[in-house]
C-alpha positions in Angstrom: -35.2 -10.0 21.0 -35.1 -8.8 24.9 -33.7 -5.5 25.2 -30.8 -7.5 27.7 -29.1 -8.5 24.3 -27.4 -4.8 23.5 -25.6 -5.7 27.2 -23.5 -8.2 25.3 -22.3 -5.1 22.9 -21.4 -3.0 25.2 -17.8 -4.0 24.8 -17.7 -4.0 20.8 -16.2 -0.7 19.8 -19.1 -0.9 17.0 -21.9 -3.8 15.8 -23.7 -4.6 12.7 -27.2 -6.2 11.9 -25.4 -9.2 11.7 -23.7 -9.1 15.2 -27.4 -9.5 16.8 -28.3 -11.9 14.4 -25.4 -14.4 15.3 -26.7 -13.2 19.3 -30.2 -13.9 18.8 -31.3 -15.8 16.2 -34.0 -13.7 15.2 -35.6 -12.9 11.6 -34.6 -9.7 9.5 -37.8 -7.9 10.4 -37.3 -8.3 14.0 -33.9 -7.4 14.3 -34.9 -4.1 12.0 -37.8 -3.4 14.0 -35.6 -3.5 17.6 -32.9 -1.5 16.1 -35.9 1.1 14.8 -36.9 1.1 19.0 -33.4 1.3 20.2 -32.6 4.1 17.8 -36.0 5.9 19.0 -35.3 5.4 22.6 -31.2 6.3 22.2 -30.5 3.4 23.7 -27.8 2.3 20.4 -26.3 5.0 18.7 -26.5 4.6 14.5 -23.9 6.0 12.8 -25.1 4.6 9.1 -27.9 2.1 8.3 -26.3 -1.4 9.4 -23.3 0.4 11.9 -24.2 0.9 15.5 -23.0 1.2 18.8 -24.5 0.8 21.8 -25.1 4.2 24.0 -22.7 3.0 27.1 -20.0 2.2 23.9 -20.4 5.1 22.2 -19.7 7.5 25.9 -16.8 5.6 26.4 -14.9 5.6 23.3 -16.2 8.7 22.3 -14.1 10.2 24.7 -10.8 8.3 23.3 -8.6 9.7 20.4 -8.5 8.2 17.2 -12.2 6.9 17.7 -13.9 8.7 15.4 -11.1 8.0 12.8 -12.0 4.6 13.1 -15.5 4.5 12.6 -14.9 6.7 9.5 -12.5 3.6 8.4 -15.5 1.4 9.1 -18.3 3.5 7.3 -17.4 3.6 4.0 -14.6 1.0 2.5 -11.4 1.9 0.8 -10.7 5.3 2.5 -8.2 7.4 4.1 -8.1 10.0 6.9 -7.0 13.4 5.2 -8.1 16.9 4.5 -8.7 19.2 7.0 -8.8 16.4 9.7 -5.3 15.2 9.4 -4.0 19.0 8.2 -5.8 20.2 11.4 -3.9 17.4 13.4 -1.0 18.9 12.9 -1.7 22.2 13.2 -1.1 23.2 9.5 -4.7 24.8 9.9 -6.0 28.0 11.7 -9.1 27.2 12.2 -10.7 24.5 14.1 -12.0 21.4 12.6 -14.6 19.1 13.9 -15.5 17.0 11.7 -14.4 13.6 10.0 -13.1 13.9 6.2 -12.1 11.0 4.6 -10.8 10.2 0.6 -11.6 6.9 -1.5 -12.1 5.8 -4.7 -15.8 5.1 -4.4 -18.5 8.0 -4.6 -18.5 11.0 -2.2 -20.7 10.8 0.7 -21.7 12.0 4.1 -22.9 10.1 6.5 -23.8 10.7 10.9 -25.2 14.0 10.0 -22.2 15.1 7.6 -20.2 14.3 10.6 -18.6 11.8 8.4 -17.3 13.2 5.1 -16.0 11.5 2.1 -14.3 12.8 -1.1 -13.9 10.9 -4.0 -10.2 10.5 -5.9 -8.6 8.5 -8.8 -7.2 5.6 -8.2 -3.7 6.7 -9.2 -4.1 9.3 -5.9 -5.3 6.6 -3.7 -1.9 6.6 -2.0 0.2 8.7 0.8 -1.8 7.1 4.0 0.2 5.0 7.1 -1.3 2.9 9.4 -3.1 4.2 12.6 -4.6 1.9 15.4 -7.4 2.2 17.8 -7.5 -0.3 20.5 -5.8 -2.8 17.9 -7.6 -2.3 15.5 -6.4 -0.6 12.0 -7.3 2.5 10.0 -5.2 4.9 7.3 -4.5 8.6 7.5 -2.9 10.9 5.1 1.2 11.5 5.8 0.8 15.6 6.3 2.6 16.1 2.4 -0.3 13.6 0.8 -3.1 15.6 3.5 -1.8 18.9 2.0 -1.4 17.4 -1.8 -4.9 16.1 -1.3 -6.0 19.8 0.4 -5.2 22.1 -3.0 -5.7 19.0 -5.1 -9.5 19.6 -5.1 -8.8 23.5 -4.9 -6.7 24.2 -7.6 -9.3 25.1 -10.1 -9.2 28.5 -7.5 -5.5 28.5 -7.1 -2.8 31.2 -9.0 0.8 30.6 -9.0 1.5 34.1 -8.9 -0.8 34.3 -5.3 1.0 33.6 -2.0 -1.0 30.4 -1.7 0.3 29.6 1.9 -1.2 33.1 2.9 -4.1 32.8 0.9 -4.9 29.1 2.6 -4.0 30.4 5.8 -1.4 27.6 6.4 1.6 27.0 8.8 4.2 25.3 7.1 6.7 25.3 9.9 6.6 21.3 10.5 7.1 20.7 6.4 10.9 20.0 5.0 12.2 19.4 1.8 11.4 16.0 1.5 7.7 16.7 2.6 7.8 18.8 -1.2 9.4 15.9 -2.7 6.7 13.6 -1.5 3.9 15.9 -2.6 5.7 16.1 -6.2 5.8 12.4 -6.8 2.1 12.6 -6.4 1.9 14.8 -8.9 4.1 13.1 -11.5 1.3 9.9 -11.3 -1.5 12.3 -13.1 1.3 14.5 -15.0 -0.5 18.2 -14.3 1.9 21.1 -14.7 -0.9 23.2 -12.7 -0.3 21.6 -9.4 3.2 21.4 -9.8 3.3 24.7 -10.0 0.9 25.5 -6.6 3.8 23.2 -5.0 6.4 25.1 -6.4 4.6 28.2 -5.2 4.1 26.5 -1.7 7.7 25.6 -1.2 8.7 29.0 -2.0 6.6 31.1 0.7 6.9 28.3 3.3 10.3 29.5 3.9 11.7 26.3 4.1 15.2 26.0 5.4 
């Protein structure tokens, strides 16, 4: 396989093992082999074993938004954008976020040097996410009331109702309404826990909503 081949990728926002075997024709081990030399000499970028792009790809879409989104869409399969990602997108953080973090129903798992993370959920929570698009193509994020549910969902083992949680978190609430509550209780009635009800109750209450 000539190195001229990863020219006809440039313009795929992403390529797998079997994008250069449709191109070339070549056996397993070959392909493997080049991709081992391409990844050595940085000329293809490899997000996870079998998901690539090449180097002129990556610079260029790198530098779009929503890019890294969908890769995360494309590295592990069902999952949503949430977390601190989607949280941090709309400011409800204070701190800065750089990384990826993703939910699905499968096993947790990092992947791009924990760039990529992935956290896993019941099937009942797998919900709450709208479409996005990069260059046409699809991925799902969190609404910010299922990003936020999702947030003290895996912290409300250190959570007290009787704590300003919205202090203790370090949130800004100022973009959530009522209905943004509402949405975050109907997640909560799926899985029936009184516990997180009552860290929404207790969010609603110092988020000064008016």
């Amino acid at each position: 396989m000539k190195k001229d081949i990863l020219k006809n990728l440039d313009n795929l926002i992403y390529f797998t093992k079997d994008s250069l075997r449709t191109l070339s024709g070549d056996s397993e081990n070959t392909i493997s082999m080049n991709i081992y030399r391409w990844k050595k000499s940085g000329d293809i970028v490899a997000f996870k074993n079998g998901v690539y792009a090449t180097k002129k790809s990556y610079d260029i879409n790198s530098k779009e938004e929503g890019y890294f989104k969908f890769i995360s869409s494309i590295l592990l399969k069902p999952s949503y954008i949430s977390l601190s990602t989607t949280l941090s997108g709309y400011d409800i953080l204070t701190e800065g976020v750089y990384n990826i973090t993703a939910i699905t129903t499968k096993l947790p798992k990092t992947y791009f040097n924990a760039k990529y993370s992935y956290r896993q959920i019941t099937e009942k929570l797998f919900c709450g996410y709208e479409i996005k698009h990069f260059k046409g193509y699809e991925y799902y994020e969190a609404t910010k009331a299922k990003a936020l549910f999702d947030y003290i969902y895996y912290r409300s083992h250190r959570l007290d109702r009787d704590m300003n949680i919205v202090e203790d978190l370090r949130l800004r609430l100022d973009l959530f309404t009522k209905d943004d509550f509402k949405e975050m209780r109907s997640y909560v009635e799926s899985i029936s826990s009184k516990k997180l009800l009552n860290i929404i109750n207790n969010l609603e209450k110092n988020a000064h909503i008016n």
